[in-house]
N, C-alpha and C positions, 0 to 999 in steps of 0.2 A: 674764511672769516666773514666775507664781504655775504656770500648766500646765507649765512646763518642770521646776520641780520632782518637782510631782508624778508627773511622765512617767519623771523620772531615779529615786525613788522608787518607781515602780511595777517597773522594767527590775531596780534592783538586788534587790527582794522575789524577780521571777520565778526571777532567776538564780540567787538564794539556796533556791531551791525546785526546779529543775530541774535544776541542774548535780549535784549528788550524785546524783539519778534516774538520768542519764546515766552517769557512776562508775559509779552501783551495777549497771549492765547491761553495761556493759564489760567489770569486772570476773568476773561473771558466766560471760560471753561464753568469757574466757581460760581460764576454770577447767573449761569443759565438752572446751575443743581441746587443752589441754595434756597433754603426754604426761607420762605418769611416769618422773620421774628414773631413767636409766642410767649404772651404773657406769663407770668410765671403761676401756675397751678391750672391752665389752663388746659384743658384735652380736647383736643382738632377733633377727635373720632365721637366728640360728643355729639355733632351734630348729624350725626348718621344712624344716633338711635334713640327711641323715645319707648314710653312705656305706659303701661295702665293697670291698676289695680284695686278688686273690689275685694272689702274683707271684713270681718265680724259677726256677730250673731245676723243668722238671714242677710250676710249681704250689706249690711248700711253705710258702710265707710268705701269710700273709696278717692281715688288720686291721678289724672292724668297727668303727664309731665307736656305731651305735645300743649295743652290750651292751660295748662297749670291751675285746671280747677281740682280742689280738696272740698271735699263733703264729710264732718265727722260725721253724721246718721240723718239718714233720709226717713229717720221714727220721729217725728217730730212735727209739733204743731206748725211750725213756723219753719222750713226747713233754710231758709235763704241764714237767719243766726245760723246755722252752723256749715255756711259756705263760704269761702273765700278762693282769692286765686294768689299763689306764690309759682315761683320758679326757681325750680332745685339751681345748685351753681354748677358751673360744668366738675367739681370734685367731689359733690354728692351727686349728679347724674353717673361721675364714671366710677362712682360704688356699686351704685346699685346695674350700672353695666356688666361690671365685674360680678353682683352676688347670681345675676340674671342671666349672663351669658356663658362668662368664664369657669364658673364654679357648676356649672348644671348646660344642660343644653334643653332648651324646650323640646326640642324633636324627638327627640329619647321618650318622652312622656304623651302617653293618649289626650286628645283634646277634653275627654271629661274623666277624674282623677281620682282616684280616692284614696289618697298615702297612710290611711288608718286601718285598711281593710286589703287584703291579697284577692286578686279577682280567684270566686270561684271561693271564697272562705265560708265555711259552713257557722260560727258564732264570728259576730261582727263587732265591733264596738262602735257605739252610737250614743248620742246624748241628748237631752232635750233640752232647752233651746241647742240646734244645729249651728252648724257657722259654713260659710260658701266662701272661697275663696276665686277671685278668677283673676289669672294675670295674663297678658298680652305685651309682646315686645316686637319693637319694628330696628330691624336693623340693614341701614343699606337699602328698603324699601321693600322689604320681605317681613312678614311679619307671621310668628307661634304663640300660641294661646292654650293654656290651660283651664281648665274648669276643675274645682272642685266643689259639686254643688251638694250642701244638705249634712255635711261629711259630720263626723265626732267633734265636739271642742276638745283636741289633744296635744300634744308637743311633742317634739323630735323624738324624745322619748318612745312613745306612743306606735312610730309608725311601723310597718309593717317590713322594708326592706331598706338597706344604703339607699338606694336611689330617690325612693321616700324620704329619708331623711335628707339629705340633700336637697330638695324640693324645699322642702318643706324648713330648712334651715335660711336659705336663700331668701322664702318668700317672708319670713318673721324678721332678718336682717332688714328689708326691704321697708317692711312696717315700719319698726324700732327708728330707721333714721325720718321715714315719715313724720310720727307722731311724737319725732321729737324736736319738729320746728318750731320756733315759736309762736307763728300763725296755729299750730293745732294746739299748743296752750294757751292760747290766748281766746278760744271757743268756750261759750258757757257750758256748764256742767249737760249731761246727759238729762235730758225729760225722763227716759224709760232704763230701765236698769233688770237684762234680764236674770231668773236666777235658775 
């Protein structure tokens, strides 16, 4: 009887001498793997990619997110009216990450593009005024770029294969949430209107 005390006395000493040990390293343990609190909509991975885009009849519009200047057309008397600078938030940056990276991979697609036409297509579709598209993406410090210069004014519709389409869906996503900040309605009407 006398050892079984002692035994039960010794077990609660250890425990009383160990188990905080234990705690104390756990705790430890949490506070080296824990990330630092993120705001709520915010995406950490936004800062690892930025983007650029030119688009419209000839080219005129275009958008970089690194220096956040927007240009609605460079056809214009006065081109500085239709420039400003905004900065996407990090949950329209990680849209258009997602319609730019996740939805399509630039590398898949040759540096100059033509998602209306199959290389090597004997009738082409083509329109007059043209429209140029060019986007570029920097992810991680690696950056792909497309061109599509001169090309049809067409829609997803229009293009030639899925992966065309896809392109080509990502990059009008791309547009759409551009041109519809309120910095690009808030630009005066277009000088030239082509038809």
């Amino acid at each position: 009887m006398k050892t079984k005390m002692n035994l039960k006395t010794l077990f609660r000493i250890l425990a009383a001498l160990i188990l905080p040990a234990v705690l104390l390293a756990l705790c430890a343990s949490c506070k080296q793997t824990a990330q630092p609190p993120v705001s709520p909509g915010s995406d950490p991975a936004a800062s690892d990619f930025s983007f650029s885009i030119t688009w419209g009849c000839y080219g005129v519009s275009s958008y970089d997110s690194e220096t956040g200047k927007l240009i609605k057309t460079t056809d214009a008397a006065d081109v500085e009216k239709y420039t400003c600078y905004v900065k996407l938030s990090d949950e329209e940056l990680s849209l258009v990450r997602r319609y730019l990276c996740s939805d399509i991979d630039l590398k898949n697609y040759p540096a100059a593009y033509d998602p209306f036409n199959a290389p090597g297509a004997k009738t082409k579709l083509m329109s007059e005024p043209s429209q140029t598209i060019t986007v570029s993406v920097t992810v991680n410090g690696e950056t792909e770029s497309v061109s599509c210069q001169n090309v049809a004014i067409g829609s997803v519709r229009d293009c030639f294969s899925e992966e065309a389409e896809a392109l080509w869906q990502a990059v009008t996503q791309t547009i759409d949430l551009i041109t519809s900040l309120p910095e690009w309605e808030a630009f005066p009407e277009y000088e030239r209107f082509y038809e």
